[in-house]
C-alpha positions, 0 to 999 in steps of 0.5 A, a space after each residue: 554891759 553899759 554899752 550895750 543898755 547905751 546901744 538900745 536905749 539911746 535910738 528910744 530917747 531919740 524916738 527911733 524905736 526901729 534902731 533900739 528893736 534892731 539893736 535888741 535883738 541883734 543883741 540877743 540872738 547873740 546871746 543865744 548864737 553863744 549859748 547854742 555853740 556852748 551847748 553843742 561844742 565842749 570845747 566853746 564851753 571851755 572857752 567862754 564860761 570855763 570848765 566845771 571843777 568837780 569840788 565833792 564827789 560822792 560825799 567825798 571833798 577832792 582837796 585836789 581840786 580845791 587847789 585847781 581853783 584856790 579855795 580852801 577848805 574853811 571857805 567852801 564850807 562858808 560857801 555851803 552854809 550860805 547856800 543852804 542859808 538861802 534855801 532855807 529862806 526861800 
């Protein structure tokens, strides 16, 4: 990410707005490029942010896949107190 701010905010301290523009939304359209290949093909999904792991189903906790992603049970449960600790909250 450091790059990236550098590529887009070095041309302004340089005063060359159309460079930073360019470079904005070279980035972005990026971004959405990689967001509309996710949406459309499952497999880009899987390759770029992972698959979904289904950790309760119907009320029910799947020990299973609790091990697929190496977490025990003591820290899901911390995970769903904070969880509705910030929903609580806000």
């Amino acid at each position: 990410m450091i790059p990236i701010g550098t590529t887009i905010v070095q041309p302004i301290a340089d005063e060359n707005l159309g460079k930073a523009v360019s470079s904005t939304a070279f980035f972005v359209g990026a971004l959405v490029l990689l967001k509309i290949l996710q949406y459309r093909f499952n497999w880009m999904e899987g390759l770029l942010s992972g698959k979904v792991v289904v950790v309760i189903d119907n009320g029910v906790l799947q020990s299973k896949n609790l091990r697929a992603i190496r977490m025990t049970i003591s820290s899901r449960n911390i995970c769903i107190r904070t969880r509705l600790a910030e929903l609580s909250t806000s």
